[in-house]
VOSE-397429 format. One record per residue (C-alpha): x, z, y; residue in three letters; residue number from 1. Coordinates in nm, 2 decimals. Example, Ala and Ser with C-alpha at 12.3 -4.5 7.8 and 13.67 -1.06 7.14 Angstrom:
! residues 2
px, pz, py, residuo, num
1.23, 0.78, -0.45, ala, 1
1.37, 0.71, -0.11, ser, 2
! end
This chain:
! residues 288
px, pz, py, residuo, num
-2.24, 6.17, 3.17, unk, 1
-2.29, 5.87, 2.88, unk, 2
-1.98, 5.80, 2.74, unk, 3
-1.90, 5.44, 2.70, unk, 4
-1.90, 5.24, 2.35, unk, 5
-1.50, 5.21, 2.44, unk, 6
-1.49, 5.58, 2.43, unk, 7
-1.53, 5.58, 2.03, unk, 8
-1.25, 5.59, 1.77, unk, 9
-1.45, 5.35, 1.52, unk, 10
-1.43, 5.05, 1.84, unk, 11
-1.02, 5.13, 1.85, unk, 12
-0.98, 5.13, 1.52, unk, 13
-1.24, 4.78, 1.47, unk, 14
-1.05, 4.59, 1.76, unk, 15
-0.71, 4.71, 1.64, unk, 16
-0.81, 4.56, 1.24, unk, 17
-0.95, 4.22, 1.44, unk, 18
-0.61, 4.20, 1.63, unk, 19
-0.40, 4.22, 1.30, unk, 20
-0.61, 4.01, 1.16, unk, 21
-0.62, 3.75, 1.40, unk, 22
-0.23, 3.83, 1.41, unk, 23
-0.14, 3.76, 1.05, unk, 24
-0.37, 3.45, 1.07, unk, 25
-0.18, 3.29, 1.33, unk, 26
0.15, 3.37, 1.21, unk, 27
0.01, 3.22, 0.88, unk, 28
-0.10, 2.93, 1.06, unk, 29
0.24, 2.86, 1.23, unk, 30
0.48, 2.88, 0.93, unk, 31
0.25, 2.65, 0.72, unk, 32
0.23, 2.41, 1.03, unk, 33
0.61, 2.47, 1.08, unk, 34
0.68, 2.36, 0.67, unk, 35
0.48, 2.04, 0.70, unk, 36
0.69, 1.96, 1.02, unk, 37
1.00, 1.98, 0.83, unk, 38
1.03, 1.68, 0.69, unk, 39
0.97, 1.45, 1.07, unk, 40
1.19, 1.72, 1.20, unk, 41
1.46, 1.59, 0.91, unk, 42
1.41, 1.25, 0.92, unk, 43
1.44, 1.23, 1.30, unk, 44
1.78, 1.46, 1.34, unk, 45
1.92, 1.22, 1.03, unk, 46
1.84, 0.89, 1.20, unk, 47
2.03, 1.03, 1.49, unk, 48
2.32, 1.12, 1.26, unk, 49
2.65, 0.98, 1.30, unk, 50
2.76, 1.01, 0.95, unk, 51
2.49, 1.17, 0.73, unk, 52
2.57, 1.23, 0.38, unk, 53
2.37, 1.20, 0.11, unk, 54
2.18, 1.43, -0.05, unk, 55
2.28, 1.70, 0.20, unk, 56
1.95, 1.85, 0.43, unk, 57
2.10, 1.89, 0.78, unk, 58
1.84, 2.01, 1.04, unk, 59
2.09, 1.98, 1.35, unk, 60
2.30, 1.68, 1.38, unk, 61
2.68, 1.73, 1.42, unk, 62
2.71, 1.41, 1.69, unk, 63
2.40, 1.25, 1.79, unk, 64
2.41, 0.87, 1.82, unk, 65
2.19, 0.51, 1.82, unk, 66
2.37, 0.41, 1.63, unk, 67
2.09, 0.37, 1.32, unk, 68
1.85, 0.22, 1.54, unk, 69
2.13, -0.03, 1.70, unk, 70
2.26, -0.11, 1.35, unk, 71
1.92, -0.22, 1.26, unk, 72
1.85, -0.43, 1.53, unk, 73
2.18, -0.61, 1.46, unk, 74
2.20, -0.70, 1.09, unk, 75
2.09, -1.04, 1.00, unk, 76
1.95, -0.92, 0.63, unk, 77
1.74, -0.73, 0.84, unk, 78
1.45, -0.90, 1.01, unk, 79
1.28, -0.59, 1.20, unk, 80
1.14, -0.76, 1.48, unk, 81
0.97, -1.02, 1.26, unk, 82
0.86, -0.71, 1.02, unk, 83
0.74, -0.52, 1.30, unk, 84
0.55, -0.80, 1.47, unk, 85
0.33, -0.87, 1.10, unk, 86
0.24, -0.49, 1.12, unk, 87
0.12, -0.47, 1.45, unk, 88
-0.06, -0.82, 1.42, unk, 89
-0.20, -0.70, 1.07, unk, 90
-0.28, -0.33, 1.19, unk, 91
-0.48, -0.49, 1.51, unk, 92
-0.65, -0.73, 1.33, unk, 93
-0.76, -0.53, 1.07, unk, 94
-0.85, -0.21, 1.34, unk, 95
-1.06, -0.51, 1.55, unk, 96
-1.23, -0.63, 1.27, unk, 97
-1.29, -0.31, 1.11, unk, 98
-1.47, -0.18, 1.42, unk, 99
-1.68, -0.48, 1.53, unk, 100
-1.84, -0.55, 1.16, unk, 101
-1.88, -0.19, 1.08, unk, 102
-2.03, -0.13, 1.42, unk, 103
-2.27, -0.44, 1.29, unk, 104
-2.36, -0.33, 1.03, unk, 105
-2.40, 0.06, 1.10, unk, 106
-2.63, -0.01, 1.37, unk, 107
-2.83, -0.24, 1.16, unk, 108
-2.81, 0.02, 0.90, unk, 109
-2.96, 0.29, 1.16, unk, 110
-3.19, 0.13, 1.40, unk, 111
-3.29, -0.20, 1.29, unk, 112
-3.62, -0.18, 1.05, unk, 113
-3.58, -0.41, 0.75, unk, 114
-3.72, -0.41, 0.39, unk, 115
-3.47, -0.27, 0.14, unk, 116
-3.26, -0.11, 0.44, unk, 117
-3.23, 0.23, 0.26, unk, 118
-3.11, 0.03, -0.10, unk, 119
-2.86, -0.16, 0.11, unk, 120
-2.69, 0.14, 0.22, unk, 121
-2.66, 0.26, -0.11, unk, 122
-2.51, -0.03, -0.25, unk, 123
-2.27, 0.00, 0.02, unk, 124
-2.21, 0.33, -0.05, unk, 125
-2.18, 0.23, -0.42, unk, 126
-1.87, 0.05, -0.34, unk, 127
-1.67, 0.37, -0.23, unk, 128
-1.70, 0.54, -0.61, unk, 129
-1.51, 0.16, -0.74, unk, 130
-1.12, 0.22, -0.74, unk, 131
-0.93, -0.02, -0.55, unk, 132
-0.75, -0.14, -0.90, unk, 133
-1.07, -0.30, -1.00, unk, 134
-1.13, -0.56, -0.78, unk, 135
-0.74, -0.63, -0.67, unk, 136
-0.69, -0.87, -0.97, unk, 137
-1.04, -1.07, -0.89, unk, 138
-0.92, -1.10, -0.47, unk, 139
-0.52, -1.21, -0.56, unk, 140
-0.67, -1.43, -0.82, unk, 141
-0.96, -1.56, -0.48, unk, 142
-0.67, -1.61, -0.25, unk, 143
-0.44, -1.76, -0.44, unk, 144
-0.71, -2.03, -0.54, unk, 145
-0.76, -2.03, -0.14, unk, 146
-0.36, -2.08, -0.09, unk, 147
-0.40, -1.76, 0.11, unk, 148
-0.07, -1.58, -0.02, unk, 149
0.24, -1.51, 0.24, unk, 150
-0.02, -1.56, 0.50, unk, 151
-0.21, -1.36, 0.77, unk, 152
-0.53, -1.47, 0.62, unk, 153
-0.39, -1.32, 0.33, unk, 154
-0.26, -1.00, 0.42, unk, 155
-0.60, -0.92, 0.68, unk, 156
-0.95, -1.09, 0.46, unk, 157
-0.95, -0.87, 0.25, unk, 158
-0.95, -0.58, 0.50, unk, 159
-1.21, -0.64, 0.77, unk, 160
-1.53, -0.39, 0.64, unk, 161
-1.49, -0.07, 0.51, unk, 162
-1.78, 0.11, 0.33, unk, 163
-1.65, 0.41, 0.49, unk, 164
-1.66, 0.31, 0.88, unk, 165
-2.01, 0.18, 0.80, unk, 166
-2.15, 0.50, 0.65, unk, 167
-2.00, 0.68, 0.97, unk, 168
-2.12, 0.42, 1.20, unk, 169
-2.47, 0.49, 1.09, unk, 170
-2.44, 0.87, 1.09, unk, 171
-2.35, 0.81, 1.44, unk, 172
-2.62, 0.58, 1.56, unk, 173
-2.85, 0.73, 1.36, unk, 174
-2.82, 1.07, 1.59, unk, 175
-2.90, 0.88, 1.90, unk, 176
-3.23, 0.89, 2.02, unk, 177
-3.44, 0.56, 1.92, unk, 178
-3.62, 0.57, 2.25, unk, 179
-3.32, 0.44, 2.43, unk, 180
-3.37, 0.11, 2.23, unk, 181
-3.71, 0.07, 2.31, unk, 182
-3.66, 0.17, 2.67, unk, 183
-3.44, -0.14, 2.66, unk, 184
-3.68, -0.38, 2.42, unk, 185
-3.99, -0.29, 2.71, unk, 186
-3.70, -0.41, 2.97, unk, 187
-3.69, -0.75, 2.79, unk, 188
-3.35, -0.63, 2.62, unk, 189
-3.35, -0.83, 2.26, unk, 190
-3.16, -0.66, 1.98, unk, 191
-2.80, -0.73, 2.05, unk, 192
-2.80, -0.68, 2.38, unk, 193
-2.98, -0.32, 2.32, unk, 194
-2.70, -0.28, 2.06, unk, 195
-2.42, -0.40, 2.29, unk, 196
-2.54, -0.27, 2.61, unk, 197
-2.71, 0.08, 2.50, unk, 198
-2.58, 0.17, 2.20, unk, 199
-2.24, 0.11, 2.20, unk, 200
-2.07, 0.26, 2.49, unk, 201
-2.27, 0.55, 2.31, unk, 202
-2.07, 0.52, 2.05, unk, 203
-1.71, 0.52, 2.17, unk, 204
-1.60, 0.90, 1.99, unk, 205
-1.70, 0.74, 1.68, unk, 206
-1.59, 0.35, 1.71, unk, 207
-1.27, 0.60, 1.82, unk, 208
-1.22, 0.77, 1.50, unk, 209
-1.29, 0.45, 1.32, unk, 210
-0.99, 0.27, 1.52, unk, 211
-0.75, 0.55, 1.47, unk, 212
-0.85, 0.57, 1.08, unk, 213
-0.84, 0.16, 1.03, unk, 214
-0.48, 0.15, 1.20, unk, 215
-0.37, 0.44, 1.09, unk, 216
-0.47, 0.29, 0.64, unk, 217
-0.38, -0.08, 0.80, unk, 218
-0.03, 0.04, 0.94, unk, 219
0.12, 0.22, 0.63, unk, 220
-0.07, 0.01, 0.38, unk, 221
0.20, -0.06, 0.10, unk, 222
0.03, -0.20, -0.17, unk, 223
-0.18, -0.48, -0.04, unk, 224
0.13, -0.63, 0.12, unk, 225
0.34, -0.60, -0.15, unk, 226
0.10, -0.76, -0.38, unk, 227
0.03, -1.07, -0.13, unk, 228
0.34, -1.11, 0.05, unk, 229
0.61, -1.25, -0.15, unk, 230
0.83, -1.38, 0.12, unk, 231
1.04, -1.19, 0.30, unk, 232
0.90, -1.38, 0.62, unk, 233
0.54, -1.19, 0.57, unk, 234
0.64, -0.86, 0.49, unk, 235
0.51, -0.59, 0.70, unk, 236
0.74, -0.24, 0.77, unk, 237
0.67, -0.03, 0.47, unk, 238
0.72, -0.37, 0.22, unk, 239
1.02, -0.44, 0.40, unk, 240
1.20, -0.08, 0.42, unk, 241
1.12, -0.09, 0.01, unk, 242
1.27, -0.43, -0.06, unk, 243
1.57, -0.33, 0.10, unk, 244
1.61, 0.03, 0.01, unk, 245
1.85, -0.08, -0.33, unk, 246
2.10, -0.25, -0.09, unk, 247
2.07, 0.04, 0.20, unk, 248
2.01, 0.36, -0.04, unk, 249
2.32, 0.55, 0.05, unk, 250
2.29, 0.48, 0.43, unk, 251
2.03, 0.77, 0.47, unk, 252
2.08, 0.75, 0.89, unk, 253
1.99, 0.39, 0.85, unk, 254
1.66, 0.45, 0.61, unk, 255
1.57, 0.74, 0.83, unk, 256
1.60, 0.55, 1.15, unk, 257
1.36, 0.26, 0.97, unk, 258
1.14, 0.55, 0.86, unk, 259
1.10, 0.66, 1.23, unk, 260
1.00, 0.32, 1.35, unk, 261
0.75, 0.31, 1.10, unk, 262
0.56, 0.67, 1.18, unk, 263
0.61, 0.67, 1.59, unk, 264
0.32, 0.41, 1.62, unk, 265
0.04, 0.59, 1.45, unk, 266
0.16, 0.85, 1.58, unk, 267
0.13, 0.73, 1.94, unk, 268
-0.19, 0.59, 1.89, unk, 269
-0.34, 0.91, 1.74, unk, 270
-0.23, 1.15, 2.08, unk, 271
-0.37, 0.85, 2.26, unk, 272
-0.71, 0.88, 2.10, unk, 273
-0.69, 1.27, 2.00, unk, 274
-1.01, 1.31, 2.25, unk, 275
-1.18, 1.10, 2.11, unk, 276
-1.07, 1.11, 1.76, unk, 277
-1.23, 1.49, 1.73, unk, 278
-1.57, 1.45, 1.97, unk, 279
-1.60, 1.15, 1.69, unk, 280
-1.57, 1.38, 1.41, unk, 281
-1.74, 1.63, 1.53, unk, 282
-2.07, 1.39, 1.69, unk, 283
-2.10, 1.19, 1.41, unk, 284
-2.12, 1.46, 1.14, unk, 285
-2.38, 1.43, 0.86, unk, 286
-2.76, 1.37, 1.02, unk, 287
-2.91, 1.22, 0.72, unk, 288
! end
């Protein structure tokens, strides 16, 4: 009678090394993900905190209350409904803006033939090696010439490309097949309305991950507004929790509770797009 390959001590002793392994990796896996939770895990049992003191790292809150969250709403210094409106009209202006230019220009990028197309790209990709720092004098200096500052126009401009979202537009587009564009040219299609109608809905993993990135930089952008927006009126959340962090520093229930308000929307809008967010990642990888 054959004897089966599960018959051999070398396949017990092979499956019992893969299950340790796979064992230890997990359990590896779960205490790092379980340190980098620590801190939301904090900052959400302090803003429920009655009393917190300072300095003191309490995981479990001795009497859960609102009363953070209630506080803020109530104080006049504290304008958090006008703050929270300029990041959410900044965030979804910059997100909208982001994902119909870099669409644009990634499709052009990929599918439309053009002289100098290929030196193009790279002087777009050029731009992503220039720090930030170099260029923020030269735009204040632009917008205050403009009367832009303690403005929308101001705070969102300067934000609406992204050399990034175009190089991953491209990647995408350029992994779908060019015969559906000339499927649509031969049925009297011209080239934004192949683009719009073809390509796009196509595209919706990547213009995904592109959305959730945008918001995600637009949301907690710190410097930009700081820079731009020198009234109070303008500032967006993370400005506005730093100007008033002198006056409010030993009230950590009250800075924590701010804190939350400030992580709960990218973090809704990033299990709202998780989906997509990975089939983006993963589709529009790195076809040259």
């Amino acid at each position: 009678m054959a004897r089966s390959s599960y018959d051999y001590p070398g396949y017990e002793r092979a499956g019992a090394r893969y299950w340790t392994k796979t064992t230890l990796l997990y359990a590896g896996l779960g205490l790092g993900a379980l340190w980098m939770t620590l801190p939301f895990w904090w900052t959400f049992t302090t803003s429920l905190s009655a009393n917190p003191t300072a300095g003191a790292v309490s995981f479990l809150p001795a009497e859960v209350t609102l009363q953070n969250f209630t506080t803020l709403w109530e104080r006049d210094d504290i304008m958090l409904v006008r703050w929270f409106a300029n990041s959410v009209v900044v965030a979804v202006a910059v997100t909208a803006f982001n994902v119909t230019f870099d669409s644009l220009a990634g499709y052009a990028l990929a599918k439309v033939d053009f002289w100098g197309r290929e030196k193009l790209f790279l002087v777009f990709m050029s731009t992503m090696m220039i720090p930030a720092m170099v260029t923020l004098i030269p735009v204040y200096i632009i917008l205050v010439e403009l009367g832009w500052t303690n403005t929308y126009q101001g705070l969102i401009v300067p934000l609406i490309a992204n050399p990034f979202g175009i190089f991953l537009l491209r990647q995408h587009f350029r992994s779908l097949p060019s015969a559906l564009g000339d499927a649509a040219k031969i049925d009297g299609c011209n080239e934004f309305q192949t683009f719009y109608k073809v390509y796009l809905p196509l595209a919706k993993p990547a213009l995904a991950t592109l959305a959730i990135f945008t918001f995600m930089g637009a949301w907690k952008n710190f410097q930009w507004p700081l820079i731009i927006a020198s009234n109070q009126d303008m500032y967006t959340l993370p400005v506005a929790l730093f100007a008033v962090r002198n006056q409010y520093f030993a009230e950590w229930g009250l800075m924590m509770a701010a804190a939350l308000i400030i992580v709960a929307p990218v973090v809704i809008a990033f299990l709202a797009a998780q989906n997509y967010f990975i089939r983006g990642m993963s589709l529009s990888g790195m076809k040259g």
